[in-house]
C-alpha atoms as one frame of an Amber mdcrd trajectory, in Angstrom:
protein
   5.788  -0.410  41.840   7.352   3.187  42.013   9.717   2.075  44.967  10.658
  -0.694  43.287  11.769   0.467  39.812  13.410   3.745  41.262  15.125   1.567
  43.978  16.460  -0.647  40.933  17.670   2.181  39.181  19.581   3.639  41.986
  21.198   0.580  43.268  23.424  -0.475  40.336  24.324   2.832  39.923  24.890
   3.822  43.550  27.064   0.750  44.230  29.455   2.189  41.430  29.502   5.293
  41.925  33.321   5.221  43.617  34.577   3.365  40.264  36.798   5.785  38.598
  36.998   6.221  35.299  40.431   6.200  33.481  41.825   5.181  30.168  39.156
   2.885  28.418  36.049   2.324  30.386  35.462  -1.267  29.781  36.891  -3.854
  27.797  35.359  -3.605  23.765  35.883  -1.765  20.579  38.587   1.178  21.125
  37.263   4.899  20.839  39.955   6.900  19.486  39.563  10.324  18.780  38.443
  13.798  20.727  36.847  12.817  24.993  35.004  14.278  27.016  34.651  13.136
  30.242  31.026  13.594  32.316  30.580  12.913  36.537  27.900  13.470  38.499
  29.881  14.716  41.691  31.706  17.198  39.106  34.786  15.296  38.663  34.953
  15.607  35.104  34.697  17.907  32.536  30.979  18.224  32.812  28.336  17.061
  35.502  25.305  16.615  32.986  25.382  14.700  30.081  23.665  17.688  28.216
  26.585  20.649  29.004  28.980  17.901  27.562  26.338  17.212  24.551  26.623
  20.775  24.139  30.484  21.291  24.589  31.223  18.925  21.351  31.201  20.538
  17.869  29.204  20.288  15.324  29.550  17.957  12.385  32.889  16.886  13.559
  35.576  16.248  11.576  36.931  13.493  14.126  33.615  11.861  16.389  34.391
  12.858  19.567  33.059  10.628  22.635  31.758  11.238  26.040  32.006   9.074
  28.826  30.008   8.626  31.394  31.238   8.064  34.824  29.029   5.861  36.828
  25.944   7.261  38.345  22.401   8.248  38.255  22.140  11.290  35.904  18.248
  12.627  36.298  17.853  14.904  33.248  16.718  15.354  29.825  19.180  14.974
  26.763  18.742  16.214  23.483  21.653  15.297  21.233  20.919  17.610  18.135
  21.572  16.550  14.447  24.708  18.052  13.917  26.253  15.777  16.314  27.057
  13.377  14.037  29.176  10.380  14.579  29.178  10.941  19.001  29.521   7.985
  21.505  28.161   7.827  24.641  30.215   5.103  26.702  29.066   3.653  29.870
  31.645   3.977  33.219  31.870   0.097  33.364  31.034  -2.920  31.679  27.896
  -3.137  33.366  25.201  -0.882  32.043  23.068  -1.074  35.180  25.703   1.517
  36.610  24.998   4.206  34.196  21.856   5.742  34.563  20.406   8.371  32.568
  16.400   8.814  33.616  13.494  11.033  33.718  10.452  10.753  34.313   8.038
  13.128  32.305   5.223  11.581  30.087   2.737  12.661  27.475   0.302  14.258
  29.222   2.714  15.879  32.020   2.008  19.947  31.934   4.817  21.758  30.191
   6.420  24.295  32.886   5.787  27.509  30.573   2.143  26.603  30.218   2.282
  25.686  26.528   0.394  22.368  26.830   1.563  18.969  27.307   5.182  17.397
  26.208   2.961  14.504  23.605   4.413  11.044  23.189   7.663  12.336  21.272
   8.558  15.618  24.246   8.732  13.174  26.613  11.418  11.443  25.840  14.385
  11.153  28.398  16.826  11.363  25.204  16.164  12.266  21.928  18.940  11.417
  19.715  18.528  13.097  16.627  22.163  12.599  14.465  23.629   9.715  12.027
  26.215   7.896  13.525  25.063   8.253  16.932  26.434   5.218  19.350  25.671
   4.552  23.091  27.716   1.275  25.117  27.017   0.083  28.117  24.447   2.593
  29.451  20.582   2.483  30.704  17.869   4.584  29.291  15.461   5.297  31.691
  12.035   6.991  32.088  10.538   6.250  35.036   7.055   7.948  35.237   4.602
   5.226  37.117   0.701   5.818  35.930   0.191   5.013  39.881   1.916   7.983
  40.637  -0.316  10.257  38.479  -3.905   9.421  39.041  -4.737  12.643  37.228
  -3.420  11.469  34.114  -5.886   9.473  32.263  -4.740  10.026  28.835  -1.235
  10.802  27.854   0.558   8.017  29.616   3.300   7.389  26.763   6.386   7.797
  28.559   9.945   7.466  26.128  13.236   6.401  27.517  14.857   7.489  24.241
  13.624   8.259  21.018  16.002   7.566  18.182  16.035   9.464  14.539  19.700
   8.832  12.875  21.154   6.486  10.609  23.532   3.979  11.396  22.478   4.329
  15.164  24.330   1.579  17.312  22.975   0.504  20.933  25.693  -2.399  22.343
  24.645  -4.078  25.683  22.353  -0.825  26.869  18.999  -1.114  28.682  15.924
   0.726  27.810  13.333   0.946  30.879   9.760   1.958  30.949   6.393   1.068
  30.570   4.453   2.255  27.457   6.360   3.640  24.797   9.694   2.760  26.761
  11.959   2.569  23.026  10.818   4.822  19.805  12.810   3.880  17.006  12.454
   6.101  14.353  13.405   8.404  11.504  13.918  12.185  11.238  11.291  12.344
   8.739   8.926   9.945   6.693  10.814  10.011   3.748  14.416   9.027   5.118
  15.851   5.236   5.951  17.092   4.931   9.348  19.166   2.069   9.860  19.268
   0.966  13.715  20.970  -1.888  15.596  20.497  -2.575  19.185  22.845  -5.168
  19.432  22.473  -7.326  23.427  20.105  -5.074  24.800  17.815  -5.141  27.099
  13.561  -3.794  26.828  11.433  -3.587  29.448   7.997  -1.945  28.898   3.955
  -2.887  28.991   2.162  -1.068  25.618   4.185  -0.703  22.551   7.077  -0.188
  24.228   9.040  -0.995  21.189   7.559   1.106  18.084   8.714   3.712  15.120
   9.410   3.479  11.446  13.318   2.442  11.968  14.674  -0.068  10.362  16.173
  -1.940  13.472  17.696  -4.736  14.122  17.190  -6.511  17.579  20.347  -9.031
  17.467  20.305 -11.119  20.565  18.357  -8.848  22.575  15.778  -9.635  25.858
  12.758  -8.183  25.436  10.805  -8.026  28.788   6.831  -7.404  29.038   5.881
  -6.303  32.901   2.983  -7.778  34.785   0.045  -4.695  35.655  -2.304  -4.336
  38.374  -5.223  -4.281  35.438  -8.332  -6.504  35.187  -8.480  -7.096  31.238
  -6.018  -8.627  28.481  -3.997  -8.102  26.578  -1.807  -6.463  28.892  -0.135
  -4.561  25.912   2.330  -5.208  22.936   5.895  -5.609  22.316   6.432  -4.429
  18.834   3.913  -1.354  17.180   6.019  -0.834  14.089   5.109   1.951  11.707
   7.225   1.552   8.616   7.061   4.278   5.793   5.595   3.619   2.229   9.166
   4.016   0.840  11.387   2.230   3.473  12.196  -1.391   2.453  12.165  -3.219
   5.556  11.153  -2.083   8.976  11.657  -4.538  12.600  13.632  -7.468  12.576
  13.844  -9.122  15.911  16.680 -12.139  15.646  17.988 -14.415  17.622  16.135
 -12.337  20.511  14.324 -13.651  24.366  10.763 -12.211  24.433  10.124 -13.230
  28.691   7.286 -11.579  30.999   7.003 -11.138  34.615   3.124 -11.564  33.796
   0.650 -14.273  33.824   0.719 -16.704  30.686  -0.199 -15.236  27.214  -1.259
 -11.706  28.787   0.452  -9.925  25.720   0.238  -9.316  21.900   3.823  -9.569
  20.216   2.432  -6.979  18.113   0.292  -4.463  16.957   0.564  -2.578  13.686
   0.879   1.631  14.199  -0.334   3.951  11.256  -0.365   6.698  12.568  -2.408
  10.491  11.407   0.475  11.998  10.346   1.220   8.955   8.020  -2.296   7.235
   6.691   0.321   5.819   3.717   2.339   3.856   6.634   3.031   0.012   5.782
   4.335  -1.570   9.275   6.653  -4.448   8.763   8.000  -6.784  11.571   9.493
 -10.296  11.111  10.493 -11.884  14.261  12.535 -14.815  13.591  15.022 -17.579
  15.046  14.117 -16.681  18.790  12.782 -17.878  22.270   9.164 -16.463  22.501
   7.749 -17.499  26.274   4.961 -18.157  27.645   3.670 -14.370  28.412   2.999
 -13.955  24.540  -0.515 -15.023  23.500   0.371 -17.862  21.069  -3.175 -18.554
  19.364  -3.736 -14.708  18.314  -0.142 -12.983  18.848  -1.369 -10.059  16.605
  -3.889  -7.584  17.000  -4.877  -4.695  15.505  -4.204  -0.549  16.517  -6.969
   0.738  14.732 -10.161  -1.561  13.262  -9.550   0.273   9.760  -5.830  -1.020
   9.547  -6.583  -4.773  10.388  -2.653  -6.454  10.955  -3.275  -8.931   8.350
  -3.254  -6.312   5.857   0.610  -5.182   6.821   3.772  -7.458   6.685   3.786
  -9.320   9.846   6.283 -12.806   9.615   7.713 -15.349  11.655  10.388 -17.688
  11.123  12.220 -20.895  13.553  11.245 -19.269  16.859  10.384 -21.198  19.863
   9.283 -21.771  23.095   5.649 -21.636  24.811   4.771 -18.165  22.749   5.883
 -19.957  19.502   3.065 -22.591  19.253   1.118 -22.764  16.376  -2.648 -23.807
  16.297  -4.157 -21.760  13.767  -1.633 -21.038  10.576  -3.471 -17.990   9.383
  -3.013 -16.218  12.563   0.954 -16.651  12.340   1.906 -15.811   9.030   5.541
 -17.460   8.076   8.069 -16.039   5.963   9.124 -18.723   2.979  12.607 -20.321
   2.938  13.238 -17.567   0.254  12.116 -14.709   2.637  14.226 -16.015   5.333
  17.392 -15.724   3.158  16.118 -12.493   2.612  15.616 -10.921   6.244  18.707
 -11.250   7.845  20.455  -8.612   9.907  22.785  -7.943   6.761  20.410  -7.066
   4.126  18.713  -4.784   7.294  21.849  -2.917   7.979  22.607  -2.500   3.915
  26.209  -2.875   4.433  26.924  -1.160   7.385  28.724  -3.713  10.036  29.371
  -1.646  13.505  31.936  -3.165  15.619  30.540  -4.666  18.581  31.552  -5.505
  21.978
């Protein structure tokens, strides 16, 4: 499994790595404004992504954007706050040729001796600022549980955790296994409005969970077969939606596929987590193509016995497909005609229309 996910990784990205990168990097909205220009064989202005991270000012009165030429770049980013408004643009129109991956997970040793990283420190990117876009580029983290027997707890391992408002993802890939995409807030009390717009998720347990409010618009969501001898496998979707925040997941118009056997997963599991008993997780999965990997008599399961998923705002609406079947009613709630007019990637967004490739 190791060899083969590493090997993927490499190959797009090797294949391109002669592409240079000039002008625009691929056909889609223009990115006017302040460059900086990032290549692993030192090319550019930068060789990491985080010295070029770093090299951009703060709170910008013009976003400034910093492309990526193709490559594998192993490494940690953490893309502060007061970064608001930066781009990261992929070297081509093909995301699979720019990597960014790491491979550290919750319960890998922290090299100072301070502990473990936890589910949110081991994060490949962290993403932090309002206005924050990526195009065209693969989040990666590719720590393998068969690689680290000694690891029996702790196995969370983030491709990219994501805090800001008005956060835009166009045509990028997220890869992993449990806990591959956290979309989140910077706090409990804040809206964070997220769009991942023709993306691509691949992951086993909750590898798509947080207290966002995202939008999934036309996105593949891909659950991974395991070497494991009970079911469910794992979940898609572990929303944990704040008290205060009107709406939280909205999957539309999305794939949900498998490379596993037939109804191994949950489509979701509700997340309240310690730090936020109060939590309310919302998720309404609607207009899509669920197949046959998803458990279609019980989709839904519960985290934790004393926050049963019935309790929390779990709704379908015209989906499809094997995963889509209905047999028992009460285990697949369904949002009215009124509710459907109501959960649409507009009223999710509140105004705010990104331009999209």
């Amino acid at each position: 499994m190791g060899t083969t996910r590493r090997g993927a990784l490499l190959a797009g990205a090797g294949a391109a790595l002669g592409v240079a990168l000039a002008g625009r990097a691929h056909a889609g909205p223009a990115h006017a404004g302040p460059r900086l220009r990032v290549a692993p064989d030192g090319s550019g202005d930068f060789a990491t992504v985080q010295e070029a991270v770093d090299a951009t000012p703060d709170r910008p009165g013009t976003p400034w954007t910093i492309a990526l030429a193709p490559g594998v770049y192993r490494e940690t980013v953490k893309i502060p706050e007061s970064k608001t408004g930066l781009t990261l643009l992929g070297g081509t129109g093909d995301p699979r040729d720019t990597v960014i991956v790491h491979d550290n997970a919750a319960g890998t040793p922290r090299p100072d001796g301070s502990g473990t990283y936890g589910t949110s420190g081991s994060a490949t990117v962290t993403a932090r600022p309002d206005g924050f876009t990526a195009r065209r580029i693969t989040f990666a983290n590719d720590w393998l549980r068969a690689d680290h027997p000694e690891v029996t707890s702790g196995t969370q391992a983030v491709a990219i955790k994501v805090m800001g408002d008005r956060s835009l993802f166009d045509r990028c890939r997220f890869l992993g296994h449990q806990d591959t995409l956290y979309a989140d807030t910077r706090h409990v009390s804040l809206t964070a409005r997220q769009l991942f717009h023709r993306c691509y998720v691949e992951g086993d347990v909750d590898f798509v969970f947080g207290r966002a409010t995202a939008v999934f618009h036309g996105c593949e969501l891909r659950t991974l077969d395991r070497e494991v001898d009970f079911t469910p496998y794992g979940f898609v979707f572990a929303p944990s939606t704040a008290a205060g925040t009107r709406y939280g997941y909205l999957a539309h118009r999305c794939r949900i596929t498998t490379t596993a056997p037939s109804g191994a997963y949950k489509l979701a599991r509700p997340w309240v987590p310690s730090s936020d008993p109060a939590a309310r997780p919302s998720l309404v999965v609607r207009d899509s193509l669920l197949g046959a990997g998803i458990d279609a008599a019980r989709p839904y399961a519960n985290m934790r016995e004393q926050y049963p998923w019935q309790g929390f705002f779990f709704r379908e609406w015209a989906n499809r497909g094997p995963g889509a079947a209905v047999a028992d009613p009460a285990e697949r709630p369904r949002l009215t005609a009124a509710g459907a007019a109501e959960h649409t990637p507009a009223a999710y967004l509140g105004g705010w229309c990104p331009a999209v490739g």
